[in-house]
N, C-alpha and C positions, 0 to 999 in steps of 0.2 A: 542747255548750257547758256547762262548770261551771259550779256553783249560786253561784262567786262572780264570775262575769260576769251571772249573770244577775240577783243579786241584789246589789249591791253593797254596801248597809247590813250583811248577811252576815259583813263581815267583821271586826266588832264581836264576836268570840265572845265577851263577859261575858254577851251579852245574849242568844247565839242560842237558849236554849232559852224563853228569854221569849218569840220570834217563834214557836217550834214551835206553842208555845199557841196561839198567834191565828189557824192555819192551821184551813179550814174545808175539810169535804167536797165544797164546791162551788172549792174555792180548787186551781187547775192545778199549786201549789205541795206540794199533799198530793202528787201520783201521781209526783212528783220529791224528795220526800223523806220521808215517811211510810211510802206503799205501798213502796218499795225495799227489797228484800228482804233483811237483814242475811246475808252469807255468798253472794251470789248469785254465780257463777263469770264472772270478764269477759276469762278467759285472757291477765292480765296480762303474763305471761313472753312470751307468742310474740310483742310488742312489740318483744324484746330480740331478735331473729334477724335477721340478719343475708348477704345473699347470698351470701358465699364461705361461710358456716357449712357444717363437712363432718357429716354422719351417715349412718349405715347403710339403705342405698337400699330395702331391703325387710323394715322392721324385722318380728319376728313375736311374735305372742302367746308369753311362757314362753321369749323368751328368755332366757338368762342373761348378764348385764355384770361381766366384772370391769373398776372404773377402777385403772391402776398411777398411783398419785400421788409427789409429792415433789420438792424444793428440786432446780431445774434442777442434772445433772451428779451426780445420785445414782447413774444407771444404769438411769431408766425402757425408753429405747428397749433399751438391752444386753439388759436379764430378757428383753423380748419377742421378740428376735431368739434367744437361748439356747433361752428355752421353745420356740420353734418350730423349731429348728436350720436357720433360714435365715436371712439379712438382708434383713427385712422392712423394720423401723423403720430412719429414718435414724437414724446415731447421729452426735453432736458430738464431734470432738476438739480441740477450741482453747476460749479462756475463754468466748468467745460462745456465748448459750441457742442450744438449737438445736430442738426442739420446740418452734413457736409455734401453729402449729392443731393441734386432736385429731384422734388417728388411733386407726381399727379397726380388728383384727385378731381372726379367727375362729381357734379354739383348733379342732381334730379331736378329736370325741364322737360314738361311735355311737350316742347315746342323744338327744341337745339339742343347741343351738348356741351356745356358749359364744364372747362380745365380749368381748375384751380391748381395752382404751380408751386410749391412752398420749395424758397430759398433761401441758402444760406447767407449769415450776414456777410459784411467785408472786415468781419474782425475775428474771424475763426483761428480755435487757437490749436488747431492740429495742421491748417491747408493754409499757405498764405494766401495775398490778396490776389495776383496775378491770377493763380490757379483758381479761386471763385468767378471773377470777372470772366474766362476762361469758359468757365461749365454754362453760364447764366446767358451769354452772348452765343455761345452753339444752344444753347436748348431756343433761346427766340428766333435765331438765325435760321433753325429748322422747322420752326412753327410758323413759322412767314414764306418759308420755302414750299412749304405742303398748303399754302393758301387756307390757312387759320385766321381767325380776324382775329384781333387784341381788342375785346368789352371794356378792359379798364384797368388800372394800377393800384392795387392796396398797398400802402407804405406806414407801419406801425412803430410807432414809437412811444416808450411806456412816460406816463406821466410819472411816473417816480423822480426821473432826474433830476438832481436840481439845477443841471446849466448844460448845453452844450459843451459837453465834452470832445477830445480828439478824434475819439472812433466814430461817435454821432455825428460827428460833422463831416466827416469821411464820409462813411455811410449815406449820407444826407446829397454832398455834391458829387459823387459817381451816379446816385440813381437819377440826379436827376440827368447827369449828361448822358444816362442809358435811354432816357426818356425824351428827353428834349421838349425845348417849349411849344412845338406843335400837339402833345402828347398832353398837358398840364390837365386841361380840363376836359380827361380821362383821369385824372387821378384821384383819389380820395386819402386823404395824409389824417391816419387814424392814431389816436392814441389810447393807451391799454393801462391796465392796471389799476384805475382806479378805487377797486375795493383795499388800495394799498397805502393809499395818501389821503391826508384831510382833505374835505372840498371845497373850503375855500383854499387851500393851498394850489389843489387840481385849478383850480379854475384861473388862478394868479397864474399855472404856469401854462397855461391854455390858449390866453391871455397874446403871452409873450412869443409863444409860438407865433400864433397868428400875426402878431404885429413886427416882430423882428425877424427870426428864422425860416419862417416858410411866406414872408411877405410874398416875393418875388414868383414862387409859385402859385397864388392864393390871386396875383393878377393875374395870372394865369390862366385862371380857369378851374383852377383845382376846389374843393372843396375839404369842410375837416367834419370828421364824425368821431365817436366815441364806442369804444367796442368796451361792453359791461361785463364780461365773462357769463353771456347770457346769449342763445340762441336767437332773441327774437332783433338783439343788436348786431349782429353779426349780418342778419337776414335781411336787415334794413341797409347796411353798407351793399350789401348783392342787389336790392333791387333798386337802387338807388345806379351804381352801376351798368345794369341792364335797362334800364329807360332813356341812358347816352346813348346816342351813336355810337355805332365801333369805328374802332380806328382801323387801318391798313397795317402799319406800321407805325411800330417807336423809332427813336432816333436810330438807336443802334442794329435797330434790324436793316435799315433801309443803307445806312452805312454799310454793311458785310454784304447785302443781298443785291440791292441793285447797283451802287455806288463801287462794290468790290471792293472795299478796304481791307486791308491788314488789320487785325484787332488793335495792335498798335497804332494805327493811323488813326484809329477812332476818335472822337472827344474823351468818351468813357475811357481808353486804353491812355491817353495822353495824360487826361489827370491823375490819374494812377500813377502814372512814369512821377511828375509830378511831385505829389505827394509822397512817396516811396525817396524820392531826393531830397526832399525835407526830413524827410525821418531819417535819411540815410546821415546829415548832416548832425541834428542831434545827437545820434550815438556815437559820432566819430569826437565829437566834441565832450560828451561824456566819458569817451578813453580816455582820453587825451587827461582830463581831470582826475583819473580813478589812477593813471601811471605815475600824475603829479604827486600825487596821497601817498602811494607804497605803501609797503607795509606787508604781511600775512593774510591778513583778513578780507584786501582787498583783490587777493587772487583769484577767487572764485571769478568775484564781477568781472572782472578786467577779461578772463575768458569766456564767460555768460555777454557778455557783450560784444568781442572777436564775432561769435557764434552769428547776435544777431546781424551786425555788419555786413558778415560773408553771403547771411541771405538775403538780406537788401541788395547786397550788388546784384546775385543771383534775377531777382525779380525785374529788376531797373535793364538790366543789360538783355532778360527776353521782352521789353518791352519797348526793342531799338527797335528802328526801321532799318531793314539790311543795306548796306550803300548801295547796291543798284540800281533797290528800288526807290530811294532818293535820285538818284540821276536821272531816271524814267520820269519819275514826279518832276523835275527841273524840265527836262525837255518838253512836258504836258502830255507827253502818254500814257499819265496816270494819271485823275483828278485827285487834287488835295484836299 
């Protein structure tokens, strides 16, 4: 039972540290909030699991993980069907996401056992985003938990685009806040597709990446390669990879695992809330103009849009911090 069921006056926070005062050694209220051990581990994340959740059935000390990330339709399943010269990963050909649960695939090392992770993007048009961020944060949270190391981060994005779009750039600042800038140079920020664009074009937008878009991670530490829809490029991003250090941990593992955050407390979970309010506000603002019009024809949209609203709230509202654990977090028995 929380301390504001059980104390209801509690929830007057101007005054809570007035009532800490009053709390005495004999008072049952000290060994529920005094004695409580700031930082204590209450394995928050494994909350968030879920039964169909897939992971690696015998995971092993020193493993190594690589996750292939990026905006659905980059070419995550293709790299891992390439690097392996089979078809492993399903791959999509129509507009529809087509990696909704993560999947793992064991790379051949005489030496380690190298997981390559293929996930879904944050623009999936069957799963919203909460529920991606959701799968991606338990599948590392578990891999950091069974003392797997993280080799390094693939993040593909297809040169075809011609600009930073909204989902790209989505996609773009949650991985990196899964990542964090301790993580950067483990990353390699690959781009795809170029049997599909002219080369000077690729290279104009290559260019632009580098000097605008992924600046920030690229001081980092990060690095950018090019994946050719060719095995021997693929192979070069893995051993390029494996001659880094591993990491311990990404941001967001170290957040969930040792930190004990709410996925909502996270960076990753924060910007999501975030952005999900921004898009919440656009659509509210596109009723708003679609009631102004009237008419027949704008009936459809007007409830195609209701629709999408209600799931915005939906996602924005599991990605509250519940108020206790806001009042915990104020009094600092929770780190923020």
């Amino acid at each position: 039972m929380t301390i504001m069921k059980l104390y209801p006056h509690y929830c007057n926070i101007a005054h809570s540290r007035q009532v800490l005062s009053t709390i005495t050694l004999s008072d049952p209220r000290y060994y529920r909030l005094v004695m409580r051990k700031p930082g204590k581990k209450t394995n928050q994340w494994e909350k968030e699991q879920k039964a169909d959740d897939v992971f690696v059935e015998s995971p092993q000390e020193g493993d190594l993980v690589i996750p292939v990330m990026g905006p659905s339709g980059a070419g995550k399943s293709t790299f891992i069907n390439t690097l392996l010269g089979a078809e492993r990963a399903s791959v999509g050909h129509d507009l529809k996401s087509h990696t909704a649960q993560i999947h793992h695939y064991f790379f051949p090392d005489a030496h380690r056992r190298i997981v390559l992770v293929d996930t879904p993007g944050f623009d999936d048009t069957n799963i919203d985003d909460r529920e991606i961020l959701r799968r991606i944060a338990v599948w590392l949270a578990r891999s950091y938990n069974a003392e797997m190391k993280l080799a390094g981060v693939i993040y593909l994005h297809e040169i075809t685009q011609t600009r930073m779009l909204g989902t790209a750039r989505k996609n773009l600042d949650l991985f990196y806040k899964l990542c964090g800038q301790d993580a950067a140079r483990n990353i390699v920020l690959t781009t795809t597709k170029w049997d599909e664009v002219a080369g000077e074009i690729g290279v104009r937008r290559e260019t632009q990446l580098r000097e605008e878009h992924w600046k920030d991670i690229i001081a980092g530490g990060s690095v950018m390669a090019r994946f050719e829809r060719t095995q021997g490029s693929a192979q070069a991003i893995i051993k390029g990879i494996l001659a880094r250090e591993a990491i311990n941990a990404v941001q967001i593992q170290s957040e969930l695992v040792d930190i004990d955050k709410l996925l909502a407390e996270t960076a990753a979970g924060q910007t999501l809330r975030y952005s999900l309010k921004d898009l919440l506000e656009v659509q509210k603002r596109m009723a708003a103009q679609l009631k102004v019009r009237g008419g027949e024809e704008v009936r459809d949209q007007i409830i195609e849009n209701d629709n999408r609203i209600r799931a915005l709230l939906a996602q924005v509202k599991a990605l509250d911090i519940p108020l206790p654990r806001k009042f915990m977090r104020w009094l600092g028995f929770v780190k923020a």
